[in-house]
C-alpha positions as CSV (number, residue, x, y, z in Angstrom):
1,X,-3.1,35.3,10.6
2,X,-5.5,35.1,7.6
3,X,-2.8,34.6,5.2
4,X,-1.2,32.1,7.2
5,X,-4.6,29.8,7.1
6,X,-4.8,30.6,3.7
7,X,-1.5,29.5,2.6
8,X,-1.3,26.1,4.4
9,X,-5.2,25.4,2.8
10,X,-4.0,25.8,0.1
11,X,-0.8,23.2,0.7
12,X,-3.1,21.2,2.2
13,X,-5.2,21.0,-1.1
14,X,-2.4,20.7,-3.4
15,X,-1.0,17.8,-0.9
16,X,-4.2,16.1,-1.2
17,X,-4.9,16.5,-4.9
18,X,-1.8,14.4,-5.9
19,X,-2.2,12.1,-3.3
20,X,-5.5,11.1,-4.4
21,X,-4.7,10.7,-7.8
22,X,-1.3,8.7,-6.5
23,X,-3.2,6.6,-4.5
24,X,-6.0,5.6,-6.9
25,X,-3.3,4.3,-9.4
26,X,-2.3,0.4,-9.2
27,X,0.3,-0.8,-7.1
28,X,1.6,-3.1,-4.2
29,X,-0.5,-1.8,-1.5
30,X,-3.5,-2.5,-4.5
31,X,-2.3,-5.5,-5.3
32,X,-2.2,-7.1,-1.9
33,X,-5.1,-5.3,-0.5
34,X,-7.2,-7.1,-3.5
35,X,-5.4,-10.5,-2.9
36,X,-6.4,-10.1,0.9
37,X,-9.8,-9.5,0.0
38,X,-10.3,-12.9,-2.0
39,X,-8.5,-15.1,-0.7
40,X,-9.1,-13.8,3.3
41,X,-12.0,-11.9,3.6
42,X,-13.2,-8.7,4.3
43,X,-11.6,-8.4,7.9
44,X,-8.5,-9.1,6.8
45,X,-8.1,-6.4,3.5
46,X,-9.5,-3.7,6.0
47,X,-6.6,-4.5,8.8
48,X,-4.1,-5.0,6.0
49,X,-5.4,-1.6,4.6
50,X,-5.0,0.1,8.1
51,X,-1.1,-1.4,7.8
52,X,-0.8,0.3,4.6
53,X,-2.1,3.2,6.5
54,X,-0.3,3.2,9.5
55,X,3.0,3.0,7.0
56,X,2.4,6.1,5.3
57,X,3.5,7.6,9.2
58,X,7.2,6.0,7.7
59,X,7.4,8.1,5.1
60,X,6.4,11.2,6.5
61,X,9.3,10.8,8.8
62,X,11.5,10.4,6.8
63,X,10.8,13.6,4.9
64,X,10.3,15.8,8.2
65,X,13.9,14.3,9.7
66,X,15.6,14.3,6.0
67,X,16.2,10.4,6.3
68,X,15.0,10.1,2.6
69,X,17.0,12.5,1.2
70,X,20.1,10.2,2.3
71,X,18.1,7.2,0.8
72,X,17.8,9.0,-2.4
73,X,21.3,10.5,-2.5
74,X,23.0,7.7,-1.9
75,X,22.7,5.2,-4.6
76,X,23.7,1.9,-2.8
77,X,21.7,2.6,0.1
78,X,19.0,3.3,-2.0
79,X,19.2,-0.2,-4.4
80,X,20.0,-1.8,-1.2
81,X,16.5,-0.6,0.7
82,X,14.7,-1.0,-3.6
83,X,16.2,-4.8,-3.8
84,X,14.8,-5.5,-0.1
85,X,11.1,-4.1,-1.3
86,X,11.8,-6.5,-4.3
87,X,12.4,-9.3,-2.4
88,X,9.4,-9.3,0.1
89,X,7.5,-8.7,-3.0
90,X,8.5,-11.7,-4.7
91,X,8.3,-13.5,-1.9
92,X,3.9,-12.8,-1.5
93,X,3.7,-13.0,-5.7
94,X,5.6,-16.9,-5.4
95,X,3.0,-17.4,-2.6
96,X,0.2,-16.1,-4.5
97,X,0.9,-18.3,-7.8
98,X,0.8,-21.4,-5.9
99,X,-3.0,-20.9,-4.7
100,X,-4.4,-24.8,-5.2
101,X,-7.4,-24.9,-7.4
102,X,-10.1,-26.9,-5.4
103,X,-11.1,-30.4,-6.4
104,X,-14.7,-29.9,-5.9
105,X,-17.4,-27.5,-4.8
106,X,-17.4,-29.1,-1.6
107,X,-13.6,-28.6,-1.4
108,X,-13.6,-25.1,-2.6
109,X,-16.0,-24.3,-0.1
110,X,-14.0,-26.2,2.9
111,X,-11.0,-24.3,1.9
112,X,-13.0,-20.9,1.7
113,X,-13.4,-21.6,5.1
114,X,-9.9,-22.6,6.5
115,X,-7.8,-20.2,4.4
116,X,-7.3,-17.8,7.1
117,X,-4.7,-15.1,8.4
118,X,-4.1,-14.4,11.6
119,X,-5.1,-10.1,12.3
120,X,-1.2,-9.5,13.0
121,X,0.0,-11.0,9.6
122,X,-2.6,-9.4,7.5
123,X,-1.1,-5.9,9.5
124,X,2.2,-6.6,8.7
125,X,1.8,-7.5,5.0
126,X,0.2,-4.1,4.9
127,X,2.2,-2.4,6.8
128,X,5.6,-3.9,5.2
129,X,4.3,-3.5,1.9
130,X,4.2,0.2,1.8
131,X,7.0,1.0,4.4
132,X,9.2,-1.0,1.8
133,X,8.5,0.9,-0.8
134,X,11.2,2.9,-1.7
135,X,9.2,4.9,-4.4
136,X,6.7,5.3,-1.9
137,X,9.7,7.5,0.1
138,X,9.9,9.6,-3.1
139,X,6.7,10.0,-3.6
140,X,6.8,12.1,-0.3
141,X,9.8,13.4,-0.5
142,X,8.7,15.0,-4.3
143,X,5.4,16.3,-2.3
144,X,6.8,17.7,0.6
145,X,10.0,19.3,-1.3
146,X,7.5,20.9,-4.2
147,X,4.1,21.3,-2.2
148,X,5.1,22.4,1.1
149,X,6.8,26.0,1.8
150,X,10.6,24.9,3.9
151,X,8.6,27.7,6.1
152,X,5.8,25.5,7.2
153,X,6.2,24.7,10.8
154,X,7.1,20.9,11.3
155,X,3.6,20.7,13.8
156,X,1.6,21.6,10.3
157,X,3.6,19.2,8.7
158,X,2.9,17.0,10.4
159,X,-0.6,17.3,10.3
160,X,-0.6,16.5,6.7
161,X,1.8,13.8,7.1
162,X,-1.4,12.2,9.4
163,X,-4.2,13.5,7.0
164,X,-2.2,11.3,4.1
165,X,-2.1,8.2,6.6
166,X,-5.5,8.3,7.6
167,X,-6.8,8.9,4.2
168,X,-4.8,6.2,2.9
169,X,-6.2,3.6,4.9
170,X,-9.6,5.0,4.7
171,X,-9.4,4.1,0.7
172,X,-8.0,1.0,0.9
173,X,-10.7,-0.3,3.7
174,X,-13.6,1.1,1.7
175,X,-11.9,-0.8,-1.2
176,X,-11.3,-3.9,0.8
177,X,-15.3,-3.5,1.4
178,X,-16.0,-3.8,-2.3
179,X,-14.2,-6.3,-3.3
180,X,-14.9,-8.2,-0.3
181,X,-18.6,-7.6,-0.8
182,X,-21.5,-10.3,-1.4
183,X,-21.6,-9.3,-5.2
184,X,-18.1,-9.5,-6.0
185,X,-17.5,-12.6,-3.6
186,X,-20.1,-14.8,-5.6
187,X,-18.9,-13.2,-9.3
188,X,-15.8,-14.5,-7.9
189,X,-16.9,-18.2,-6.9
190,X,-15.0,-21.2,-7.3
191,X,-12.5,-19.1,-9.9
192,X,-10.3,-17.1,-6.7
193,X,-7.7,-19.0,-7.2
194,X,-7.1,-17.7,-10.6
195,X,-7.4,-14.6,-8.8
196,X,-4.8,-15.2,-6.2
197,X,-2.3,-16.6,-9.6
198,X,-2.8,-13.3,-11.4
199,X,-2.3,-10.8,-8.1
200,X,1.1,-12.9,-7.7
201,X,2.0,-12.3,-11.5
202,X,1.2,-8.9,-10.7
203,X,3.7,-8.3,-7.0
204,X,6.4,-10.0,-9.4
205,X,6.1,-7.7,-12.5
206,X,6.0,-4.8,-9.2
207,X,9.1,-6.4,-7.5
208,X,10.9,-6.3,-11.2
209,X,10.3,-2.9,-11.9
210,X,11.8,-1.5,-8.3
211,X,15.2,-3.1,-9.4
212,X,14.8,-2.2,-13.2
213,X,16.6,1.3,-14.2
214,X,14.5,3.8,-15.1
């Protein structure tokens, strides 16, 4: 029983030692948890964070059922599900780039106040973000394939699979929290919109590499 603890601690470790260093590295779920954060507020980063979150679930099914390994096998399924990711990515970055600059103080703080997403949205731009990811999927696939003993029971698998979703969202909302603080909202000031123009340079550079071969 002993060696059994010990060797799914030490899975579990190894699982969360390269997800930590994978999650702290720049991305799409970055990108639009920071462009949530200036342009919406700190309510609707954390919700979009939790979507991020909640999509992590996707690509832990599709490594316990083996529905990745057929995305990554087959090539046009594969560029089909990487040119969809590009698309919705392109889509926010175009949306982004067009952020007005305010006429005025008085206009930038008016518009502060108006710009506003509805709790659903902010979810599913999170959510969508990650769960069309396609090198999200292989990200899992890799971990789960190298990390994890074919051995492990499916229940312990799965209990990992939930660790990685629930610390994913954890980082992202106490990132969402920084950048949506006092401090960084008044370094910020009347300049977001340059913020919101870079973040949508940023999803499109994202959006071209998907689609770019390796």
């Amino acid at each position: 029983m002993t060696e059994y603890v010990q060797q799914y601690w030490l899975e579990f470790i190894t699982i969360a030692s390269v997800h930590l260093l994978a999650v702290a590295s720049p991305g799409p779920d970055f990108a639009i948890v920071l462009k949530h954060s200036i342009s919406f507020g700190r309510r609707a980063a954390i919700i979009s964070s939790i979507g991020v979150g909640v999509a992590i679930l996707i690509h832990v099914a599709y490594s316990l059922l083996g529905i990745g390994i057929l995305i990554k096998t087959t090539p046009m399924l594969f560029q089909m599900f990487s040119y969809a990711a590009a698309t919705y990515l392109l889509y926010l970055g175009w949306g982004a780039i067009r952020s007005p600059a305010p006429a005025s103080l008085e206009q930038g703080d008016i518009r502060k106040e108006i710009q506003t997403i509805s709790d659903k949205k902010a979810f599913v731009v999170g959510f969508l973000t990650n769960g069309l990811n396609p090198k999200a999927t292989l990200f899992f696939l890799s971990v789960f394939a190298v990390a994890v003993s074919p051995d492990t029971p499916n229940m312990i698998k799965l209990g990992y699979g939930l660790y990685l979703a629930i610390a994913t969202g954890i980082w992202f909302c106490v990132l969402s929290m920084f950048l949506s603080s006092k401090k960084v909202s008044q370094f910020i000031g009347q300049k977001g919109y340059w913020f919101d123009r870079v973040m949508g340079v940023v999803l499109i550079l994202l959006a071209i590499k998907l689609v770019m071969p390796v």
